[in-house]
C-alpha positions in Angstrom: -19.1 -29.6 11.4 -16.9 -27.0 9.3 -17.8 -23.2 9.0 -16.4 -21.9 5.9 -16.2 -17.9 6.5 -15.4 -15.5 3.5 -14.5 -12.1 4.4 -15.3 -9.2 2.5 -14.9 -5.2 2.1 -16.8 -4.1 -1.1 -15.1 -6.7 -3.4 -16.4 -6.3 -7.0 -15.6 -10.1 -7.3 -17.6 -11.6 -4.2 -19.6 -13.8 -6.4 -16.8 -15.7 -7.8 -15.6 -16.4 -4.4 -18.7 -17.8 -3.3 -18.8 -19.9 -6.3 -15.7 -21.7 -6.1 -16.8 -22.4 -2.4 -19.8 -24.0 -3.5 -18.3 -25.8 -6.3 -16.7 -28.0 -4.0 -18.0 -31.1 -3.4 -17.4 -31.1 0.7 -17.6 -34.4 2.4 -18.7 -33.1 5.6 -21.6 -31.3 7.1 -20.8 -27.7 6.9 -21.7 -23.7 6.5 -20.4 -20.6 4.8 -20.6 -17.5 6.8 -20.4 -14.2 4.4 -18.9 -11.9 6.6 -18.5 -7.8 5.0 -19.4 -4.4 6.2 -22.0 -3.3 2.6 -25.1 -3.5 1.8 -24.3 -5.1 -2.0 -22.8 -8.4 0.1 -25.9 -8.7 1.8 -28.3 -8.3 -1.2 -25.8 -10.8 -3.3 -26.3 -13.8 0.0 -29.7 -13.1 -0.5 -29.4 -14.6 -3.9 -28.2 -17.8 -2.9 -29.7 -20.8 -0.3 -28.6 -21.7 3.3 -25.6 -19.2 3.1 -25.2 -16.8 6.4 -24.4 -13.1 6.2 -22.7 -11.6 9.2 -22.7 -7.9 8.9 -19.8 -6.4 10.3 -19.0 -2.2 11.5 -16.8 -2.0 8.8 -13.8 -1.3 11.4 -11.3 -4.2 10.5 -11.3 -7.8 9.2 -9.7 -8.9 12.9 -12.4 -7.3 14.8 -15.1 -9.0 12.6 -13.1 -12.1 12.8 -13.3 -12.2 16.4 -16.7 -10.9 16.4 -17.8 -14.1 14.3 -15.9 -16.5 16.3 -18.4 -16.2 19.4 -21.1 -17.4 17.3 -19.8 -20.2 15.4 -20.1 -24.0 16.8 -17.8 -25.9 14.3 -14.8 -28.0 15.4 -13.2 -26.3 12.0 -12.8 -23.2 10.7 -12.1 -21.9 7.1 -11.1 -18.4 6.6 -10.6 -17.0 3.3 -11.3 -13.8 1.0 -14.1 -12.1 -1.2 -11.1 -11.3 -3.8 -9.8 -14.7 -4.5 -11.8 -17.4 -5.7 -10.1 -21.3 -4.1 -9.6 -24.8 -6.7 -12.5 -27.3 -6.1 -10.6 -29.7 -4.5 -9.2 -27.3 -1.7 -11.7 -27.6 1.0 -11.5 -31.5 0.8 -8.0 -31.8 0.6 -7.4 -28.9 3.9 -10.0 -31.8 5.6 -7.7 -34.4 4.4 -4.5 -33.0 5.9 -6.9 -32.4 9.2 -6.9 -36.4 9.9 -3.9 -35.5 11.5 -5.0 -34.7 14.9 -1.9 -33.2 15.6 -2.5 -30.3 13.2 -4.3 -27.4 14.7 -3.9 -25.0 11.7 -2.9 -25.2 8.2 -2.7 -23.1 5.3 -3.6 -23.3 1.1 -1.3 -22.2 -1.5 -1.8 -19.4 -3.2 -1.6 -19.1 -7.2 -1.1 -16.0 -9.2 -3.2 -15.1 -11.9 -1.3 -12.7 -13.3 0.6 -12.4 -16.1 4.1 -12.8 -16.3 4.3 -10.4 -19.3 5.0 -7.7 -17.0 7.4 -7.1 -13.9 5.0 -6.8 -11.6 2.7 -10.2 -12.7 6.2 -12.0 -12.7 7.1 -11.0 -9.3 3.5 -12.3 -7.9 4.2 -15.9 -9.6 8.2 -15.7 -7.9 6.9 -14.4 -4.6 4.6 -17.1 -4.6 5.9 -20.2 -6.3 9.7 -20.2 -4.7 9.4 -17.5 -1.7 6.1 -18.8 -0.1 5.6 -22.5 -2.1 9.2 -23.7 -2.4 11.0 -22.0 0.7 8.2 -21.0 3.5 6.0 -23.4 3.1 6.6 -26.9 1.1 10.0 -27.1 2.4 9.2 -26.1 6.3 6.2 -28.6 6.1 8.5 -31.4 5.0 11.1 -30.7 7.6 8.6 -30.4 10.8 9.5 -26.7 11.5 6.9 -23.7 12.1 5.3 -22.2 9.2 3.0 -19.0 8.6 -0.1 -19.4 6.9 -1.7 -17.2 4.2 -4.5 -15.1 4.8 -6.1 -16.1 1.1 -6.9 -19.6 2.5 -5.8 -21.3 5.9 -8.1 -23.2 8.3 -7.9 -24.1 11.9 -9.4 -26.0 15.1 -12.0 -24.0 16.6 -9.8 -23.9 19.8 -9.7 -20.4 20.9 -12.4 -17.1 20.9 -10.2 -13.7 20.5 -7.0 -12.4 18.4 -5.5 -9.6 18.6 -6.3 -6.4 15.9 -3.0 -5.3 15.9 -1.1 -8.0 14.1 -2.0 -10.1 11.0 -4.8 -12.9 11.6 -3.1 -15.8 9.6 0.3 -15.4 11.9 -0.8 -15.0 15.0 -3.0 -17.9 14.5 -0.8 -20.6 13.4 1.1 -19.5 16.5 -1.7 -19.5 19.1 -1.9 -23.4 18.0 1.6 -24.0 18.4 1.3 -22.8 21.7 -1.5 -25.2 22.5 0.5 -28.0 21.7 -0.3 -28.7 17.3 2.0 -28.5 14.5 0.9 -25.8 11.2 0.1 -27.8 7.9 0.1 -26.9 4.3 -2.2 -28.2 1.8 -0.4 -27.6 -1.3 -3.0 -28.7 -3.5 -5.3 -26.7 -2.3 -5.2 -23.6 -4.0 -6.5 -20.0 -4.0 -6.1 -18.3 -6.7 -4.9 -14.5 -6.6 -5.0 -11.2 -8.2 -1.8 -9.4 -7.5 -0.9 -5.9 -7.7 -0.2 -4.3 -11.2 1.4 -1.2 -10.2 4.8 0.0 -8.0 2.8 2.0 -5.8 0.0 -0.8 -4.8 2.6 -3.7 -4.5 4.5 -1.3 -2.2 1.6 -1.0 0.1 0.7 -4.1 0.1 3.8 -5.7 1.4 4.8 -3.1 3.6 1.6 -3.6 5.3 2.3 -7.2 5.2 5.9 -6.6 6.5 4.5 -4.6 9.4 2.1 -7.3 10.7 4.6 -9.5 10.9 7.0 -7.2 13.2 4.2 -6.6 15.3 3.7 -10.1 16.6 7.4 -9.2 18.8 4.6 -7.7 21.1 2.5 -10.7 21.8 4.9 -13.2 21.1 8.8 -12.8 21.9 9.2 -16.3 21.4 7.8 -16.2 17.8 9.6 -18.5 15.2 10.6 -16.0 13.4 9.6 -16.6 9.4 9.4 -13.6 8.2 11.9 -10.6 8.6 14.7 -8.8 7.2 17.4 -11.0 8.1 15.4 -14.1 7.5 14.7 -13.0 3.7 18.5 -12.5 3.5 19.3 -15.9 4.9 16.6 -17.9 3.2 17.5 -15.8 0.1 21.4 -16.4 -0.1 20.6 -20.0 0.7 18.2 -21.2 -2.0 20.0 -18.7 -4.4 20.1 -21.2 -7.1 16.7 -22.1 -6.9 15.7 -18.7 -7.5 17.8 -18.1 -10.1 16.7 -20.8 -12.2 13.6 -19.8 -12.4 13.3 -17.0 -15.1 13.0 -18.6 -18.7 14.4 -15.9 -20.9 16.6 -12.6 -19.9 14.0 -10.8 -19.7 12.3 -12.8 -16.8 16.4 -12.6 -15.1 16.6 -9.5 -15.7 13.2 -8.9 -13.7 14.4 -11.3 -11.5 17.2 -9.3 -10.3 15.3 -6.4 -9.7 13.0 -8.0 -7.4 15.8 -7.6 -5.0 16.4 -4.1 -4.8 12.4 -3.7 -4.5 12.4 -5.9 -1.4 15.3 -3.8 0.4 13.5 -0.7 -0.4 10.3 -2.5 1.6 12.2 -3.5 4.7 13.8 -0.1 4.9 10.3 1.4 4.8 8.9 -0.9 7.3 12.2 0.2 9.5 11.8 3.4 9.1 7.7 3.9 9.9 8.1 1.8 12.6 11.1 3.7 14.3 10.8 7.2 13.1 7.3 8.2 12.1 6.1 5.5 14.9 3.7 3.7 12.2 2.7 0.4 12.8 0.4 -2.5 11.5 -3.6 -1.3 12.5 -6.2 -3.7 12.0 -8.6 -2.1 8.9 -10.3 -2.8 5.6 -7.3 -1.3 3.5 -8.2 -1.6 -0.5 -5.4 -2.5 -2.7 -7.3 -0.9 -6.1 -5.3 -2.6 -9.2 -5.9 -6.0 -7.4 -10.3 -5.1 -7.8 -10.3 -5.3 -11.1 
């Protein structure tokens, strides 16, 4: 048994999620568990057979995460987002790469679906096809080593009840089951298609937020292989140089290329300087990134 859970806050696009979950063909006996804080979620799973709504206080996608995880039964969990909308094959192939009874998590791979006509489209497809495909994920996988999952699609043995709301659900996961003894997994082909942000400000949030989850985890887990950080984007960076260069196709791809760079220093000293002067860290809430709803 497999609980597919879709977690939402007010996403215009819920439908489309639901959707591409039930346009997979899934081998095994399973349910999809709706979980959001409005009313319009609930009256949209009316509209549809044998799916579960779990209504949530609208106080953070953690503490309805943990809240659902006392009621479900399944040996596997599937977590992923009322904004994104997942290829027909992924549920299958994350059940595939499951066979493997020595992974207790694994993660999708996210897809852009913006355009690259603009720098903030092209940094999406970059971010995602070389920084979390190429470098954090495909690459890590291959080699054996620790790898983070993605909070637009990952999945993992029903092994444990609680997480913590003060750091991001799809790292301290994949940790909690390398503690237990299981390796992370990536199932590359199956994907989850995203909308990223279209605007300085938005992207800015966004991955400052992200950043901050990340440096959190130091709280609960000293021992955590580190993946993402500062230095680590500087190492990783500097290393597969070459592989990031090649992938503009015309200057004007290069030349946003280049300025990714200074955009990414600009996050880390943000996240630095929160966190040590203004004393603002990652919070577990329903935080809208607008130019992605539309």
């Amino acid at each position: 048994m497999i609980s597919i859970i879709i977690t939402s806050f007010k996403e215009p696009h819920l439908k489309r999620a639901i959707d591409s979950v039930l346009n997979n063909k899934i081998k095994k006996k399973h349910e999809i568990i709706i979980v959001a804080p409005d009313k319009e979620a609930k009256e949209l799973v009316k509209s549809y057979k044998n799916l579960k709504f779990f209504k949530d206080h609208g106080k953070g996608k953690s503490l309805a995460l943990n809240q659902v995880f006392k009621k479900v039964k399944s040996d596997i969990l599937i977590l992923t987002d009322g904004d994104v909308y997942i290829s027909n094959n992924a549920i299958n192939e994350i059940l595939e790469l499951f066979k493997d009874h020595k992974i207790g998590c694994l993660t999708g791979r996210p897809v852009s679906t913006n355009s690259k006509n603009n720098i903030f489209g092209y940094w999406s497809h970059l971010l995602f096809d070389i920084g979390a495909h190429e470098i954090s994920r495909k690459k890590r996988f291959q080699e054996g080593k620790f790898l983070e999952c993605s909070g637009y699609l990952f999945a993992f043995r029903n092994i444990f009840m609680d997480i913590p709301l003060d750091v991001a659900e799809d790292s301290i996961i994949p940790y909690l089951c390398l503690k237990k003894g299981y390796k992370v997994g990536y199932a590359e082909k199956a994907l989850v298609y995203v909308k990223n942000p279209t605007n300085l400000k938005d992207f800015i949030k966004q991955r400052v937020r992200t950043a901050k989850g990340h440096e959190k985890l130091k709280l609960y887990a000293p021992d955590y292989p580190r993946v993402k950080s500062f230095s680590m984007e500087i190492f990783e960076g500097l290393k597969n140089i070459r592989l990031i260069l090649s992938y503009p196709k015309n200057i004007k791809e290069f030349i946003y290329t280049l300025t990714l760079f200074p955009a990414r220093l600009y996050i880390w000293l943000r996240v630095k300087y929160d966190q040590s002067l203004k004393g603002k860290t990652y919070q577990d809430c329903w935080e809208r990134i607008e130019s992605t709803k539309t």
